[in-house]
N, C-alpha and C positions, 0 to 999 in steps of 0.2 A: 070395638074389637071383640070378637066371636071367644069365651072361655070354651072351656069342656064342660062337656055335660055330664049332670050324675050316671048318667047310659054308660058314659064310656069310662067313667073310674069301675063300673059294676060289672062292666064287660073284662076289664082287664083285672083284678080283684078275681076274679072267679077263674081263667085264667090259670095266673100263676099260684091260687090254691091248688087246683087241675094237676099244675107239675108239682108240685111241694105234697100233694096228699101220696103222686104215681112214686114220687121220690121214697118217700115214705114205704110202700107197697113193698118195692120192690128189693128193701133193703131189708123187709120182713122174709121174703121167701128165699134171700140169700144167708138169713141168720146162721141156719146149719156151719156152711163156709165163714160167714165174720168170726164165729166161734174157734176157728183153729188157729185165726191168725192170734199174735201176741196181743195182750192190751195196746203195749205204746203203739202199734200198728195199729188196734182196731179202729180207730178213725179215719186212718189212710183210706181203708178197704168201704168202708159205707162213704165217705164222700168220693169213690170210684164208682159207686153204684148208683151211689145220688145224681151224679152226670152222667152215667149210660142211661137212666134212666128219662132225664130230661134230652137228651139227645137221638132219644126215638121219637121225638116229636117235631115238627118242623114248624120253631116257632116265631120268623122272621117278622112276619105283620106285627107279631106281639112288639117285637123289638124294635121296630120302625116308631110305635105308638109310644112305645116308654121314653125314647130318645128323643121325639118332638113333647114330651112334658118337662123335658131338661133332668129325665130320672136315667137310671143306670140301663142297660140297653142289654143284660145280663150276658156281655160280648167276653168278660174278662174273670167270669165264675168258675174256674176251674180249680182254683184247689180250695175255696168256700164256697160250694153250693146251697147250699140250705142259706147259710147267714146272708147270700147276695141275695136268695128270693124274701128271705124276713124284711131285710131294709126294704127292698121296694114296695112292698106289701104296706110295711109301717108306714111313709109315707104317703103311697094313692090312699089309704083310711084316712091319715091327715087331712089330704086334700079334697078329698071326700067330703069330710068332717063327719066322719061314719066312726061308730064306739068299735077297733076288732074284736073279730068274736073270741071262745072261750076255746082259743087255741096255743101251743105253746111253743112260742115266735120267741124263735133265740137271740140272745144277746148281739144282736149282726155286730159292732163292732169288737166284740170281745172275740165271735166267731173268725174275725177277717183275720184278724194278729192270731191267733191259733192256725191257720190254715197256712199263710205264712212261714211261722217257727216250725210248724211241724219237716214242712220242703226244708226249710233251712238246715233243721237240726240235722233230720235224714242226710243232706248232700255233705255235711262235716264227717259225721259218721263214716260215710264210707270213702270220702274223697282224703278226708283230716282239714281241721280246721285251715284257712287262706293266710297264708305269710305275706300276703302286700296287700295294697289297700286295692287289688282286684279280685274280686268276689267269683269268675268264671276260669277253673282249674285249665290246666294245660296237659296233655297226656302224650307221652311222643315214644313212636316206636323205634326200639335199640335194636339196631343192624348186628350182625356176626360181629364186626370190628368192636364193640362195646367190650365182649370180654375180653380184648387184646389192649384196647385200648383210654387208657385212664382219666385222662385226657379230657374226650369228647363228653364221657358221663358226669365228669366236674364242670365242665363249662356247659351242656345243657341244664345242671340245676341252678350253675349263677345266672343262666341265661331266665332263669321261672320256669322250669321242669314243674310239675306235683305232679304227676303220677309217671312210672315210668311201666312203658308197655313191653312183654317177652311173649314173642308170638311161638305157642310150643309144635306149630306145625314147622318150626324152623329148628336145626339147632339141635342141641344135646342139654343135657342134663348138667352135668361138665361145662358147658358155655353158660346155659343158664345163672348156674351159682356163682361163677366169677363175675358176669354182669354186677348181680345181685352186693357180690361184695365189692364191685368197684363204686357200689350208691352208696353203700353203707359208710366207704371210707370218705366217700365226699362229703356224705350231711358232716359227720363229724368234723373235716377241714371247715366248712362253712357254716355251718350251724344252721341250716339250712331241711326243713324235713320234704319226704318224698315216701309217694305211696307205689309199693309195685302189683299191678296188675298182669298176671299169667293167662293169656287167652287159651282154651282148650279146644286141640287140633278139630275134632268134631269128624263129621261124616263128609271130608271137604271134596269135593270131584276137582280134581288139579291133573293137568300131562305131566306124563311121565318123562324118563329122559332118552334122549336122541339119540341117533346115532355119532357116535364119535370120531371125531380126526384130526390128525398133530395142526397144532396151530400154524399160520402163515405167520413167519416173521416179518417184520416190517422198518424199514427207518427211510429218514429223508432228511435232509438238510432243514434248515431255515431261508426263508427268504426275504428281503427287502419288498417295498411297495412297488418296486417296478422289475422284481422278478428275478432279481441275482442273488449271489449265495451270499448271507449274512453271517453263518457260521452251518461247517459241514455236518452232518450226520455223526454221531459220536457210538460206536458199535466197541464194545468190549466182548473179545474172543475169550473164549474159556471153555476147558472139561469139566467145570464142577456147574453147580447149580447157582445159578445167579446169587450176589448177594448186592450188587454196587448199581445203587437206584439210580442212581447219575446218568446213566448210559439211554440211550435210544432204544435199545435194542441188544440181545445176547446172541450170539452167533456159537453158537457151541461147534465146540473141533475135537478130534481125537487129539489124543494123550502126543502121538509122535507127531502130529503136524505141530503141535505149539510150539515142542521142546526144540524144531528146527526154525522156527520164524523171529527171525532179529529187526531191530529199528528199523524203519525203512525198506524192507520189504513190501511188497504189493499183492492181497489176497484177490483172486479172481470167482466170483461166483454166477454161477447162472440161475438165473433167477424166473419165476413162474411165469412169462413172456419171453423166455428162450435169450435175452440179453444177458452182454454177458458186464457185471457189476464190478466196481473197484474200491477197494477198501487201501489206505495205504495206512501203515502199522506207525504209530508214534512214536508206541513207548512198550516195554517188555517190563510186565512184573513176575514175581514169584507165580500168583494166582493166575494169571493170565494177558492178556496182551490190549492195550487201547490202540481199535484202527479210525479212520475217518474217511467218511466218503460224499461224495459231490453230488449222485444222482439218486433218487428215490427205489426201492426196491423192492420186490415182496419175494422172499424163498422159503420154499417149503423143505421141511427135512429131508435129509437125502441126497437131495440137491449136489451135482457137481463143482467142486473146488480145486485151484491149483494156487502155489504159490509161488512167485517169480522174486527172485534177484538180480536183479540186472540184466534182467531178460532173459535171466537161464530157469529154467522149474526147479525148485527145491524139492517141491514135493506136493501131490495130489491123494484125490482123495472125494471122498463122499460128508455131507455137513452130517454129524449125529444126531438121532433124536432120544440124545438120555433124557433129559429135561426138560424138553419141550411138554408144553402142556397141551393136554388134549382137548379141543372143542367141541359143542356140539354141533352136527350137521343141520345148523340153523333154515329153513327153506320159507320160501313164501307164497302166497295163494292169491286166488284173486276170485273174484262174481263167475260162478258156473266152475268152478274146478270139484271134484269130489273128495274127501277125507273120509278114510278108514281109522276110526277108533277103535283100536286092542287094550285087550289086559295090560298093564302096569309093567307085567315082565318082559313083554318087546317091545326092546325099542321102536323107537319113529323114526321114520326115513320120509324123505323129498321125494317125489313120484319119480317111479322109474322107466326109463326113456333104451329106444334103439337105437339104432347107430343112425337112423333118420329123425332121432328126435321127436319121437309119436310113444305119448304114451303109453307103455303097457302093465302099469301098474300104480294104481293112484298112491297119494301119499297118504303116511300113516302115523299117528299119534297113541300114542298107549293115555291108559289112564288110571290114576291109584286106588281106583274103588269097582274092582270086577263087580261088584252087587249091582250097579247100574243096570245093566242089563237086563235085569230079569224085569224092569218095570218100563225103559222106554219106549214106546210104538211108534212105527211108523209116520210122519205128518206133527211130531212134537219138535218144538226147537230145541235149537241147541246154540248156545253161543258162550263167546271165549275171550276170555282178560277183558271182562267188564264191560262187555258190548261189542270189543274191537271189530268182532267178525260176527255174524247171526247167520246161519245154516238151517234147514230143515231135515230129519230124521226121514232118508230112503227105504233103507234096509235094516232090520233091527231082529238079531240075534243074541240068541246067552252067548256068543263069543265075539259079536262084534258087530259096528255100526258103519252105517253108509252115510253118510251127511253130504248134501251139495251145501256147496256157498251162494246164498243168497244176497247179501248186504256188508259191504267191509265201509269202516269210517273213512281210508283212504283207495287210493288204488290197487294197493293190494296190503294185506297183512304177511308179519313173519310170523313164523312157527316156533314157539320155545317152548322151552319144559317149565314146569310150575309156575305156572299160568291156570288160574280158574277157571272151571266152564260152569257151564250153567247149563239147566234144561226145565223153565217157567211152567211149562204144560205135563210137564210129567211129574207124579205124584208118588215121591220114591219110602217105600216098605223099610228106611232105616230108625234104629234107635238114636236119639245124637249125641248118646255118651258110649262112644266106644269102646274097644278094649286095649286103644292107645293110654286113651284119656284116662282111662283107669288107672293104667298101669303109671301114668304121668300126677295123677290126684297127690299120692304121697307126699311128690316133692312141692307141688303148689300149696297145698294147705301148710305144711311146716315152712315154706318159705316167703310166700306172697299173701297181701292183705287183699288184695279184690281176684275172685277167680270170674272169667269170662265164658260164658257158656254159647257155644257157636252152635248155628243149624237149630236151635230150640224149635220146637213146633206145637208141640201137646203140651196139655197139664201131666200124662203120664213121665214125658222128658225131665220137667221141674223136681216131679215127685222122685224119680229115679237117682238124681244129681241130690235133694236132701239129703235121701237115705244113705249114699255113698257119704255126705259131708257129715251126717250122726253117727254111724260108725267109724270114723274117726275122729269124734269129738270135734270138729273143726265148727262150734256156734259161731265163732266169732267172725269170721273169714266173707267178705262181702260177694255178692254175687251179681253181678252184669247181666242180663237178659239179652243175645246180640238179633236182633230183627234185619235178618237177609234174607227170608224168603215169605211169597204172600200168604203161604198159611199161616205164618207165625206174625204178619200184621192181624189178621180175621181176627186171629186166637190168643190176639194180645190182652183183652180185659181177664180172660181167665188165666193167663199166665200171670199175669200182674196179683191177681188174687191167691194162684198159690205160692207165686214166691214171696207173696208176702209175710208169709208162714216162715221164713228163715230171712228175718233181718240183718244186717241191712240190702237192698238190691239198687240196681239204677238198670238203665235201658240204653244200649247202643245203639244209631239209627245208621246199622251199614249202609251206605247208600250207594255203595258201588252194586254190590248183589242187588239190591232192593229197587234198583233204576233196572233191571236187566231183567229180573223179575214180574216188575208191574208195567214195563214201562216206563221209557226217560216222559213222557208227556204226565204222568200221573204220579212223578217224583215228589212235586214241591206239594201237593196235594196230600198225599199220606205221610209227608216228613211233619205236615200240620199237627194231623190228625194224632198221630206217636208223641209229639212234643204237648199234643190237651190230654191226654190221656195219661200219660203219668203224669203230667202236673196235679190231675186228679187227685191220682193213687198218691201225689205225694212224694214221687220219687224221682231222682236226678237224671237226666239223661246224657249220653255223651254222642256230641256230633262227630262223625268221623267220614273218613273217605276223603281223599283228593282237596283236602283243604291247606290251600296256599301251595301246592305240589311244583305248579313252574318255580315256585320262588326259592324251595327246598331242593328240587335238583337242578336248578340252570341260575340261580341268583338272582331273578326279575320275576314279578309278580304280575298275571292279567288283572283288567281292569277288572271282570269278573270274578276271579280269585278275590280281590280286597273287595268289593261287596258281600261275597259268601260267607268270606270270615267275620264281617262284620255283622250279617244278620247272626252268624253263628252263638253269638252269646245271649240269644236267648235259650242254649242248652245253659244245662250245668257245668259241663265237662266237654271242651275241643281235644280232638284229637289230629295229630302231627305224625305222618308217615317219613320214614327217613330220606334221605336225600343229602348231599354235598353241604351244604348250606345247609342242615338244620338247626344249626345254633343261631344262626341270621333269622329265621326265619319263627323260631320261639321266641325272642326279643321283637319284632313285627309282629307276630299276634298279638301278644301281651300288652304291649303300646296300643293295639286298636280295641283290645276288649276293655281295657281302662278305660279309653275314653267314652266307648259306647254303652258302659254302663251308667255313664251320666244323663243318658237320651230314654234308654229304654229298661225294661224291667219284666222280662218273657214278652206278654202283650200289652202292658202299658205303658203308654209312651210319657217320660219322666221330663216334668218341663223346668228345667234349670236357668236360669239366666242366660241370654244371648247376645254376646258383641254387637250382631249387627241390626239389632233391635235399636240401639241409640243411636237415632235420625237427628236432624236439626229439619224443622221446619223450612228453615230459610235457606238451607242448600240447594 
């Protein structure tokens, strides 16, 4: 049997001195920067630079060679570099039987459980220590309903809620702190702790809102499996503003038709297909009147009504629209149509058409960040609510943009208001702390433990957000780094190094922006790259975007969904977008990051006892 030869322990010995001396190099000409950051961080910040450092090397043959001597294959050195290349080093000298030289080859197992506690302490710190025996945090975003309702924020913390998310591009101030206090009074019911994270709106490019129009009323019976009426359409008439959920549907009347409509009468309406609808009255209350009806209907306010008794009219009239609520003029696109993006201040309309149906005026979308403009050219894309539609930039003026539609996911897309867009190729002249988020810092540092910092890009962005968090004494207050755009992956080692100057931090890996940005084929590729890289530095990351989402708004989960969330716990921190089902659906994470932390541990795979390991020979 063929051993190794001394050639090749002296080949690989020299080597990973090679990266262990460049490691070294370069955490010398970083010193200036390790010097700002705190002590309990300075080891974060040099074993970051000890791995950028070995990672400008490409050193696969190395690890091909380490791996066929049954030694460590330096595949899982990410938050101890230095102590992974000591041990191996230790070692081939072993196997060598070579004296090492008069170098100062660190403790590697002391090194490993240091590199470890350090991620560990870090992810307590800013997450709060784990109340169950699952070590990977749960983060989920609270809907508008959260401040109304008490309810929903008590059953997501029994559900394993730890951090709860307020997204401040939503919402008011006013909804914010009622959320806020409807956690507060739930740990207390439950004894239960919960950390709240404030995201900062940031420089976000979102459409604006529509054109608006009274909504289409609607009702319709129920029907059996083969098509007959199970129970009618239940329509309650009224002049006031809805309040009785029960109903189908509210049919608003004036004041003098109710006060003339008794039991059994019969309402006639004509409905947005020129039929004419029947309503027959049940019952009269003080507040208004229960009718029921047999055929399905849509009518728009306005709409003509009569009412008959016994075949005589009682009394006519037009349906009101005091309370009818207004919609927007939602419209839809398809491959080769054009879009006009405007200022924020006009609205967006559906293309407008002749009396031949030939357009003579494309449709239009505003958008809430006129700054755009001045930076995107001609030939840059453009794309919208997270890929749905991808366009390419025609015309490009300071007041407004031509976009053709190139690529939609389906047949066509719909047009809504606050919806994200995106533009990968254009390289936009903003700060990412605005002068919302400013004006927003107050209430987050006196209310919220983790503040979110959206759109980062530069170390001046990092630096700008400290300064704002030292004058207001806010040291304590953690800080999320959110990675949505590709500068802000390039620019992640030095964001990493100055935010390490204001502990605690973790790293977001949007991945909705950041697929739309780089790329859905170079997604799982840099979502890699962001999860070694603070592991480096040491710091927690949170997975987010579209995790378990069929299962959150529709109650059923893709097959792909439960693989995602299961690779997910090699973050530190999942995060949970809202949906009908979020409380389902934080009880389903939580069950699968349990079990998966039995299997795996970021990148190594945790070999525990297996069931179907116990074979019988004789079966």
């Amino acid at each position: 049997m063929e051993t190794p030869s001394n050639q090749l322990f002296s080949t690989l010995i020299d080597s990973l001195l090679q990266l262990r001396q460049g490691a070294l190099r370069l955490e010398g000409e970083f010193a200036t920067s390790l010097e700002k950051i705190p002590e309990s961080q300075r080891q974060c910040g040099r074993n970051l630079v000890h791995y950028l450092s070995v990672r400008q090397h490409d050193i696969r043959e190395l690890q091909y060679q380490l791996h066929a001597l049954g030694l460590s294959s330096l595949g899982r050195m990410e938050a101890y570099v230095l102590p992974t290349i000591d041990a191996v080093l230790t070692a081939l000298y072993r196997l060598a039987d070579q004296t090492p030289p008069e170098i100062d080859l660190q403790n590697s197992f002391e090194g490993f459980r240091v590199g470890r506690a350090q991620l560990e302490r870090n992810t307590n710190t800013l997450f709060g220590e784990p109340d169950s025996s699952r070590q990977q945090r749960i983060m989920v975003t609270i809907p508008s309903e959260g401040a109304l309702n008490y309810r929903l924020i008590l059953e997501l913390l029994q559900a394993g809620m730890d951090v709860m998310r307020i997204n401040c591009s939503k919402d008011d101030q006013q909804v914010w702190a009622q959320m806020i206090e409807h956690l507060r009074r739930a740990e207390k019911e439950t004894a239960c702790s919960c950390k709240v994270q404030m995201d900062l709106a940031g420089p976000n490019p979102r459409t604006s809102p529509l054109e608006s129009k009274p909504r289409v009323l609607h009702w319709r019976p129920r029907l059996n499996d083969v098509g007959k009426i199970r129970s009618p359409a239940k329509v309650w008439l009224s002049s006031e503003a809805p309040i009785n959920k029960s109903a189908d549907e509210v049919l608003p009347l004036p004041p003098d038709a109710l006060k003339s409509i008794q039991q059994g009468d019969k309402v006639f309406v004509t409905d947005t297909r020129g039929r004419q609808q029947t309503l027959v009255v049940r019952s009269v209350e003080e507040a208004g009147c229960w009718a029921e009806g047999d055929d399905e209907a849509f009518v728009e306010p306005n709409a003509h009504f009569c009412v008959l008794r016994n075949s005589e009219q009682v009394h006519a009239g037009n349906i009101a629209d005091t309370f009818v609520k207004q919609s927007e003029h939602e419209f839809t696109v398809h491959v080769g149509d054009l879009i006009t993006l405007t200022h924020g201040d006009i609205p967006g309309h559906p293309p407008r058409k002749d009396a031949d149906g030939k357009i003579t005026e494309p449709a239009s979308i505003g958008c809430n960040l006129p700054e755009i403009y001045r930076d995107v050219r001609p030939g840059d894309r453009f794309f919208y609510d997270d890929g749905e539609l991808e366009a390419v930039v025609r015309e490009a003026s300071a007041e407004k943009l031509i976009v053709e539609v190139t690529q939609t996911r389906k047949d066509s897309v719909k047009i809504r208001s606050d919806k994200g867009i995106n533009f990968p190729d254009t390289h936009f002249n903003l700060p990412a702390l605005t002068q919302k988020d400013r004006a927003d810092l107050d209430f987050v540092v006196a209310n919220a433990d983790i503040l979110a910092y959206s759109f980062v890009r530069h170390v001046r962005d990092v630096e700008d957000l400290i300064d704002e968090l030292n004058a207001r004494d806010a040291d304590s207050i953690g800080v999320v780094l959110k990675i949505e755009t590709q500068l802000a992956f390039q620019t992640l080692p030095e964001l990493l190094l100055a935010a390490l100057r204001h502990p605690p931090i973790g790293v977001m890996v949007a991945r909705g922006d950041m697929g739309v940005e780089i790329g859905f084929n170079r997604m799982s590729e840099v979502q890699e790259e962001i999860l070694w890289l603070s592991e480096a530095a040491h710091v927690p990351v949170i997975w987010a975007t579209q995790v378990l989402e069929s299962l959150a708004k529709k109650g059923l989960p893709t097959r792909a969904e439960v693989t995602d969330a299961a690779m997910s716990g090699r973050a530190e921190c999942v995060m949970l977008n809202k949906g009908e089902h979020i409380v389902e659906t934080v009880q389903f994470l939580s069950d699968i990051l349990e079990r998966m932390q039995n299997h795996q541990r970021k990148k190594l795979a945790t070999l525990r006892k297996l069931s179907v390991s116990n074979i019988d020979s004789a079966s």
